[in-house]
N, C-alpha and C positions, 0 to 999 in steps of 0.2 A: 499251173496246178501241180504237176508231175512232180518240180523243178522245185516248190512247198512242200512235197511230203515227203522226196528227198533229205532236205532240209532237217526236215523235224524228226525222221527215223536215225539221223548222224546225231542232233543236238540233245536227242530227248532219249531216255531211256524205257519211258512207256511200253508198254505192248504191243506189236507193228498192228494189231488188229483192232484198239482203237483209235489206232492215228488215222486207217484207215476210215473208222464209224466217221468220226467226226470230220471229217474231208467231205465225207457223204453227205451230211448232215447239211454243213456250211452250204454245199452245191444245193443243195434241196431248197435251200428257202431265201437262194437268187433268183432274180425275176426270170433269169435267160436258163434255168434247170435242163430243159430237156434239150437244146443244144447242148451245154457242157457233156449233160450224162450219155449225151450217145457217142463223142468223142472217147469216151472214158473208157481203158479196157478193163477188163474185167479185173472184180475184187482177187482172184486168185494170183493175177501176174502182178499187180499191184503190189502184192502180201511176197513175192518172189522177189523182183524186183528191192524195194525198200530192205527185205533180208541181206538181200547180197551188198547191199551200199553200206549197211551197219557192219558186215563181215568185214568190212573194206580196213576200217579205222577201230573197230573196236574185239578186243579180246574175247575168247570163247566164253560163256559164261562157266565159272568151276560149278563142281556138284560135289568138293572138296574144300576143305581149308587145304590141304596138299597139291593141290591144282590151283588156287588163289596164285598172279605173279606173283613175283619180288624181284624188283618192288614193285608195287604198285604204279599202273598206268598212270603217268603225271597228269589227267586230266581229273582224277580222281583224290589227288593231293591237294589240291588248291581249291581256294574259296569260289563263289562265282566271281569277285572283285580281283582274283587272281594272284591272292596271299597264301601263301606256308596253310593249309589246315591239318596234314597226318603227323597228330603230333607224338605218334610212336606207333611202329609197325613191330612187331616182338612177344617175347612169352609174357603171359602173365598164366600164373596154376600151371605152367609148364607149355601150355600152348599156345600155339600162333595169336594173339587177339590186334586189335586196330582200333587207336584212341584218338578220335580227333577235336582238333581245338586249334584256332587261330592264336596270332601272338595279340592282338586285341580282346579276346574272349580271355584268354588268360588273363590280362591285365587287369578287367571288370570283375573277374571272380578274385584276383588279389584284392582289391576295392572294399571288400565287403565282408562280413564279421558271420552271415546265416545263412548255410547252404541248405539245397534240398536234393536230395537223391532219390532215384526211383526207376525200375526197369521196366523193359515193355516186351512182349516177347511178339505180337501179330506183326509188325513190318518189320522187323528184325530177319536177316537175311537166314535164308533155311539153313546157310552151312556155319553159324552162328546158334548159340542158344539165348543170348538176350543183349537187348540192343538197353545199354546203361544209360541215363542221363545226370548233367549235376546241374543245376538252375540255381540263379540266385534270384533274389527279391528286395524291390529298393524303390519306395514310393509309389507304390500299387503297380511295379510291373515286373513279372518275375519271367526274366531272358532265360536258357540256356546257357552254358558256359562249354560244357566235355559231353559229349557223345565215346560211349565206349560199346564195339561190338566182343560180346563175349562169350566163351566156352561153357559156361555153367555159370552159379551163382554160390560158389562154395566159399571161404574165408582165406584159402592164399589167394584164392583170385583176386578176392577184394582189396586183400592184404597189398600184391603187388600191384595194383591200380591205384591205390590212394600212395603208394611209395614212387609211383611215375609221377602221380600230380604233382606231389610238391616236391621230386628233385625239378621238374619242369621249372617249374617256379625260382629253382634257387637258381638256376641255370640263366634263367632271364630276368636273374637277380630284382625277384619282385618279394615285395613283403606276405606273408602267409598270416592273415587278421584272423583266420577262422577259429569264430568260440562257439557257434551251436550247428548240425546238422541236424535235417529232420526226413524221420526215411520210415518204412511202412513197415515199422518190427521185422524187419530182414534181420534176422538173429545173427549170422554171419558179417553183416556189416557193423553191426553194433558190437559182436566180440574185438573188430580189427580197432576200434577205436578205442575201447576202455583198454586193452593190451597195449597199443602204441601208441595213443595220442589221448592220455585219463584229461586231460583238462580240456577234452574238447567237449560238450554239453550233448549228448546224443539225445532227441525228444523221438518218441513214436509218434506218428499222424490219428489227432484225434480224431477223426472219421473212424478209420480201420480200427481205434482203440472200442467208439461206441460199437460199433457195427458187431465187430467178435462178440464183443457182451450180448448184443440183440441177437446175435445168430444164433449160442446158446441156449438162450429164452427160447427161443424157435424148436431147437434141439429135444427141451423139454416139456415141448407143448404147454409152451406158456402162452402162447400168440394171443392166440384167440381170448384169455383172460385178459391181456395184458390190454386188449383191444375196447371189453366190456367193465373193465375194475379200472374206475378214476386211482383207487388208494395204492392198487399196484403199478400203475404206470408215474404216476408220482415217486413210489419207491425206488424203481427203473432210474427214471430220471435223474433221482438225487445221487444215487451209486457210483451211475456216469460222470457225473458232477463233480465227485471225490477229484479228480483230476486237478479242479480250480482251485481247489482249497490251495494253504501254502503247504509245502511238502511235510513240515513236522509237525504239520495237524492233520494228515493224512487217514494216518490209523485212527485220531480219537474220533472223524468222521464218520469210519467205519465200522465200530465199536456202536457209532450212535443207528448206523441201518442193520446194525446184524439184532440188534434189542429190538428193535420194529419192524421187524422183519415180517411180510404178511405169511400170514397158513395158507399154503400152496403146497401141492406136491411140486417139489422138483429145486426150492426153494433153496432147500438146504445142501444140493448137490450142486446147484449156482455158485453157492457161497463158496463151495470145495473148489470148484473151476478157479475161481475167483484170486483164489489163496497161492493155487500150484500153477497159476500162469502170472498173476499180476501181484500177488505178495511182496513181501522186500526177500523173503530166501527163492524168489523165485527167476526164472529166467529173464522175465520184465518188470525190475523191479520199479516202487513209484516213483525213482526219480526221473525214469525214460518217461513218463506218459503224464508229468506233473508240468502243467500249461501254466501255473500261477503267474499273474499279469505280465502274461505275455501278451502284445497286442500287436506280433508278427502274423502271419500266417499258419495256424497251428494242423494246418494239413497239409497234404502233397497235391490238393485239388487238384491245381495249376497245372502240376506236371502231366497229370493221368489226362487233363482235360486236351495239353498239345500232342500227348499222346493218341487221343482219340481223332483228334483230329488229324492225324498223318496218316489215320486207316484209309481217311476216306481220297487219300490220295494214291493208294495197290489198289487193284483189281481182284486182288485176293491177297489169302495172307503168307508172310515169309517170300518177298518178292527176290528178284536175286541180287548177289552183290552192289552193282553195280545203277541198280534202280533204288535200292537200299542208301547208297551215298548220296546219290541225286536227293535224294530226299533231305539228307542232311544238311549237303549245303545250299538250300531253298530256304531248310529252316533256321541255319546260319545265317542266313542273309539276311531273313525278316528279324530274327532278333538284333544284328548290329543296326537297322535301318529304327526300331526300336530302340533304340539306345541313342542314338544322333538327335530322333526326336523330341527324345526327353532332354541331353544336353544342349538341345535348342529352344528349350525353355517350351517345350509345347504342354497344354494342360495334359494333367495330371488320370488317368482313364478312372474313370466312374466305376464305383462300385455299386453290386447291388443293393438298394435301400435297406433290406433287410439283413443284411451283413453290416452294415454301416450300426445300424439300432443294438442289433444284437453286441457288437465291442461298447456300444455307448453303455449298453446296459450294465455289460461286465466289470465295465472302469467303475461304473458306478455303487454296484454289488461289491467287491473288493475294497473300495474307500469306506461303505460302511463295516464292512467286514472288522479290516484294521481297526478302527473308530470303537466297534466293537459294540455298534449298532446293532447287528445283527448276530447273533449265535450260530452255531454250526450248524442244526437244522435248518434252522429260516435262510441263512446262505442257499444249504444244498437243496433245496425246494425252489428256490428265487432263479436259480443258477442253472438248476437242472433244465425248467420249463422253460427257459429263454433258451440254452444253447443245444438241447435235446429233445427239442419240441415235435420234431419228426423222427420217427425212427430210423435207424439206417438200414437199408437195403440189408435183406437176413441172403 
């Protein structure tokens, strides 16, 4: 038993206080309990004990990027399958950051034409400000590819981060396919793109596109109308909707909900939000947030969802360095294991039904669209209530 949580305070970077729980726990609900536990000394030399053996083999934890090694402890450079993963220790924005990526994880993001970006800041290491991700998507499964921890989220940073990806790339002389990223209106990452890379197709995440509209509404105390008036949530809806349209029918859309536009207060200062955020002179103009038949993944769901699921693997948030990597390459692992599985022809992972109906609908909306079956209205009505049927979280 002793000789076990030795073991797991060297291999594991957890908290020594629940390697300890769960030591406990296991002994508790063996037949032979109160033998073991009266062998057992107590939780505090336990908690000493296990300290002094991770002292042994592992580095102080920093409370600095100035205190981080360099380089970096070689247990922390490699995958758990024992591959190259720091694939740059160096400034980006001027300061220290840490980008990691295997030379396989590169190759799959060479692979593919549609990236997704998106930050996390809860298990992101405290002496970091956001822990970066880039995922790709390829037959309903969207891996990870580049984990980057970083100093802020400002535009050289980003700037120098997409300028390490793909000299990475040229370095291990792989092809650079990328023609759309899709990232959560991060203003900053969408300037580094139209500046240096214009033919790459930047989309905002239609989630976060409805959601800011909804939150808005909210702002203006429209809610509770919005909740009681069918004819305003229908208007709602179809606004949203502008998105699907094709992009140079964008404005006559809008043109057609600002003429029907319901009497509300607050109505008309929507409209102005509307203009000075999401307009064409505006900072998001509609060719970032114009979905027209796309039938990729028009949000960062995916991302935020393996995000969330790394929370539930700290104890709390902003863990440190080095429980911070452990994490990465856990999650490194399950995506390349994820990717073998589908190169071995395993099916395909199930969506949910109502995702499935809702793109059925859209292909379908759009073909009459074209056809010219349906007019702008009856689209933005059609379109609205199948893909904005819920509101999003204000």
């Amino acid at each position: 038993m002793r000789q076990n949580l030795k073991r797991k305070a060297i291999e594991e970077s957890g908290p020594i206080d629940r390697i300890i729980e769960e030591a406990f726990h296991a002994i508790n609900s063996q037949s032979q309990s109160n033998d073991l536990l009266i062998n057992m000394p107590s939780i505090a030399t336990i908690k000493n004990t296990l300290q002094q053996q991770r002292r042994k083999i592992r580095p102080p934890v920093p409370k600095s990027i100035e205190q981080l090694p360099y380089p970096l402890p070689e247990a922390y450079c490699k995958t758990k399958q024992g591959e190259s993963f720091l694939l740059y220790d160096g400034p980006l924005g001027g300061v220290r950051s840490l980008v990691f990526s295997s030379y396989n994880d590169m190759v799959y993001l060479s692979q593919h034409e549609n990236w997704y970006g998106d930050g996390t800041f809860y298990t992101c290491p405290s002496i970091f400000y956001q822990m970066y991700s880039i995922h790709t998507y390829y037959d309903g499964i969207s891996t990870p590819c580049i984990f980057a921890l970083l100093t802020g989220k400002n535009e050289q940073i980003y700037t120098d981060l997409f300028t390490v990806i793909f000299k990475k790339m040229f370095e291990f002389r792989l092809p650079i396919r990328l023609r759309t990223i899709t990232i959560d209106f991060e203003l900053a990452v969408y300037n580094v793109f139209t500046k240096n890379y214009p033919t790459v197709i930047v989309r905002g995440c239609l989630f976060h596109y409805g959601q800011s509209l909804f939150r808005k509404f909210v702002d203006l105390s429209l809610k509770t109308a919005y909740k009681n008036d069918e004819n305003l949530r229908e208007w709602f809806r179809s606004f949203a909707a502008l998105s699907l349209l094709p992009l140079n029918h964008m404005l006559w859309g809008l043109q057609c909900l600002i003429h029907t536009r319901p009497v509300y207060p607050g109505i008309e200062e929507f409209l102005n939000y509307f203009h000075n955020t999401y307009g064409p002179l505006s900072k998001f103009p509609p060719h970032m947030y114009n979905h027209y038949r796309n039938i990729l993944p028009r949000t960062i769901n995916y991302l935020e969802g393996r995000h969330s699921r790394l929370k539930k693997h700290v104890n709390a948030p902003h863990p440190n360095i080095y429980v911070a990597i452990d994490l990465l390459q856990e999650e490194q692992s399950l995506a390349s294991i994820s990717r073998l599985r589908d190169n071995m022809g395993a099916p395909t992972p199930k969506r949910r039904k109502n995702k499935v109906i809702t793109d059925e609908c859209l292909i379908k909306l759009w073909q009459r669209y074209d056809e010219g079956r349906l007019d702008i209205p009856s689209f933005l009505k059609a379109a609205g209530l199948r893909y904005f049927q819920r509101p999003p979280k204000s």
